[in-house]
N, C-alpha and C positions, 0 to 999 in steps of 0.2 A: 687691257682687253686684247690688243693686237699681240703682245706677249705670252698670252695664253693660249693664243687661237696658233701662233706659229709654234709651240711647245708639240701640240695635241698632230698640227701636221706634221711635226720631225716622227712624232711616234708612232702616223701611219705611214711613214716614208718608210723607216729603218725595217721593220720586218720585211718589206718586199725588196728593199736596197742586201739586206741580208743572204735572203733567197736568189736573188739578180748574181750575186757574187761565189754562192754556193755552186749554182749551175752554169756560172763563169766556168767556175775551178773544173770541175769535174768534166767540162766540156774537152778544155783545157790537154786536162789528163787521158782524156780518151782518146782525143790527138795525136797527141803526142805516142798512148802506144801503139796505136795505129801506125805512126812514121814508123815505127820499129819494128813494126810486123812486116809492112812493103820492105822493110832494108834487108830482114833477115833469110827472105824470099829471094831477095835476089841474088 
């Protein structure tokens, strides 16, 4: 039972662990060209 029950919570974990990481990344990236927009400027 407790096997089951921790199965079912990995599988509502991982799509928002998914998403959490997706808009990690992209945060990330948008950062980052952001430094390169202020560098280019000056």
């Amino acid at each position: 039972m407790k096997q089951k029950l921790a199965k079912s919570v990995k599988n509502l974990i991982k799509p928002c662990y998914e998403a959490i990481k997706k808009l990690a990344g992209k945060w990330q990236w948008l950062s980052k060209r952001n430094m390169w927009r202020r560098a280019e400027v000056k």
